[in-house]
C-alpha positions as CSV (number, residue, x, y, z in Angstrom):
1,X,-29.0,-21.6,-1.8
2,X,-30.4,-18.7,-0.1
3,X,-33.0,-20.7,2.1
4,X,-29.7,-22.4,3.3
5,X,-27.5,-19.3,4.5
6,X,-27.2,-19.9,8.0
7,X,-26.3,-23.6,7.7
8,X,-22.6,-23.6,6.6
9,X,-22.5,-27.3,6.1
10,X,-25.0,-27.3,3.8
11,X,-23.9,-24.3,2.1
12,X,-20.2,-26.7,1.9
13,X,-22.2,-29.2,0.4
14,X,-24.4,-27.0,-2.1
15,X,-20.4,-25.6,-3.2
16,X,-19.5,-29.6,-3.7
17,X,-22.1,-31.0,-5.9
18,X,-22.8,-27.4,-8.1
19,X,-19.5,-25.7,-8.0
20,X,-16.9,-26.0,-10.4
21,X,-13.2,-26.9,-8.3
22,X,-11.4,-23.6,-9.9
23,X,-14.5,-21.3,-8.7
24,X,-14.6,-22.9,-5.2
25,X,-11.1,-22.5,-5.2
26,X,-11.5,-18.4,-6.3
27,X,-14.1,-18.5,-3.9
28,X,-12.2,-19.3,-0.8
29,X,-9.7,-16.7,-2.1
30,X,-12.3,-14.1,-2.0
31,X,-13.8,-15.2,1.3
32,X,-9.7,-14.5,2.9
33,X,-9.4,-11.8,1.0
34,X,-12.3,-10.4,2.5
35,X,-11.6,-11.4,6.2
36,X,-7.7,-9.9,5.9
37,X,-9.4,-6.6,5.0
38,X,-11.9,-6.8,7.8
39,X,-9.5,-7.4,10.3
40,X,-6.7,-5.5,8.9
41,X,-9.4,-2.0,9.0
42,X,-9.9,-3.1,12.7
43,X,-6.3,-1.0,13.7
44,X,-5.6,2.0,12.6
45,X,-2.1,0.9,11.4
46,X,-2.8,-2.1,9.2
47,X,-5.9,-0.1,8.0
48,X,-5.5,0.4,4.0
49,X,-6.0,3.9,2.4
50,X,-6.8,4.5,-1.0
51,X,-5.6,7.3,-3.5
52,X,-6.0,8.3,-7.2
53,X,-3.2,8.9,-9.2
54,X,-2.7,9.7,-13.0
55,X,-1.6,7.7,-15.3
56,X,1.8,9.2,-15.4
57,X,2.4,9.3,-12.1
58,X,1.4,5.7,-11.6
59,X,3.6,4.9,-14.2
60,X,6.5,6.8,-12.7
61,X,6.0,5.5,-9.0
62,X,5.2,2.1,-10.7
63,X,8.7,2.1,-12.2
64,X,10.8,3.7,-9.5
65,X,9.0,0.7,-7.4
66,X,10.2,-2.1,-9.5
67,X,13.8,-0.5,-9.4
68,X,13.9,-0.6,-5.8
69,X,12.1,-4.3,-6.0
70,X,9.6,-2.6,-3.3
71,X,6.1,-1.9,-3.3
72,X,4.4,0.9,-3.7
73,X,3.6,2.1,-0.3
74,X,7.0,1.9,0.4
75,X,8.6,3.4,-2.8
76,X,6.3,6.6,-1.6
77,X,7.3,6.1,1.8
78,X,11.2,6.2,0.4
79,X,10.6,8.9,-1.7
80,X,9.2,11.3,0.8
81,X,12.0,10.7,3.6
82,X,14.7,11.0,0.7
83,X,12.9,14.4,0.2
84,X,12.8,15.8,4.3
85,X,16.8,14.6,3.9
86,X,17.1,16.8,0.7
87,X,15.4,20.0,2.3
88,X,17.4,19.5,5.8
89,X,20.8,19.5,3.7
90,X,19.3,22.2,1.8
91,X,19.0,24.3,5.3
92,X,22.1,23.0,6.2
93,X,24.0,24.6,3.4
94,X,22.2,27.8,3.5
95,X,23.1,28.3,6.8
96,X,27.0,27.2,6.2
97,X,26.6,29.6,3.4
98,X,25.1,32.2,5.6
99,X,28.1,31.7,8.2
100,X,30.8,32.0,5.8
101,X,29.7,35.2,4.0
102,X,29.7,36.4,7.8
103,X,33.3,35.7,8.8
104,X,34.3,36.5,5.2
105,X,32.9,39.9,6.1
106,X,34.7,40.9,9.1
């Protein structure tokens, strides 16, 4: 197999008589998996970051994701815009607060 590398039609041909049809099928899976990640990694905004979680927290994220019948990425994407909304009404009220003890005062 190796001395044929560079000769894709004997490589096919190698995959046909010595493969089984479920591993060439898992193989051509692999093979687009492989490109999509290339060419996704080529742009910064289709480029795929990693992160570890723990257990918990995957579990929590994992279940908050399935109630939202979203992925993921955008369950955490969600989650941290429903947060900047909470801390902006937050400020809001503080500073309604703020006005009103002032007009109360005079």
């Amino acid at each position: 197999m190796l001395s044929f590398k560079h000769e894709p039609t004997k490589v096919v041909e190698w995959i046909s008589e010595y493969m089984a049809p479920k591993l060439d099928k898992k193989l051509k899976q692999a093979i687009r998996a492989k490109r999509k990640r290339y060419f996704n990694a080529e742009q910064e905004h289709t480029r795929k970051k990693s992160i570890d979680l723990d257990f918990k927290v995957w579990e929590k994220l994992s279940t908050k994701a399935h109630n939202l019948d979203a992925t993921l990425s955008y369950t955490i994407e969600y989650l941290l815009g429903e947060v900047d909304r909470s801390q902006n009404t937050h400020k809001k009220l503080a500073s309604l607060k703020k006005d009103l003890s002032r007009l109360l005062a005079m």
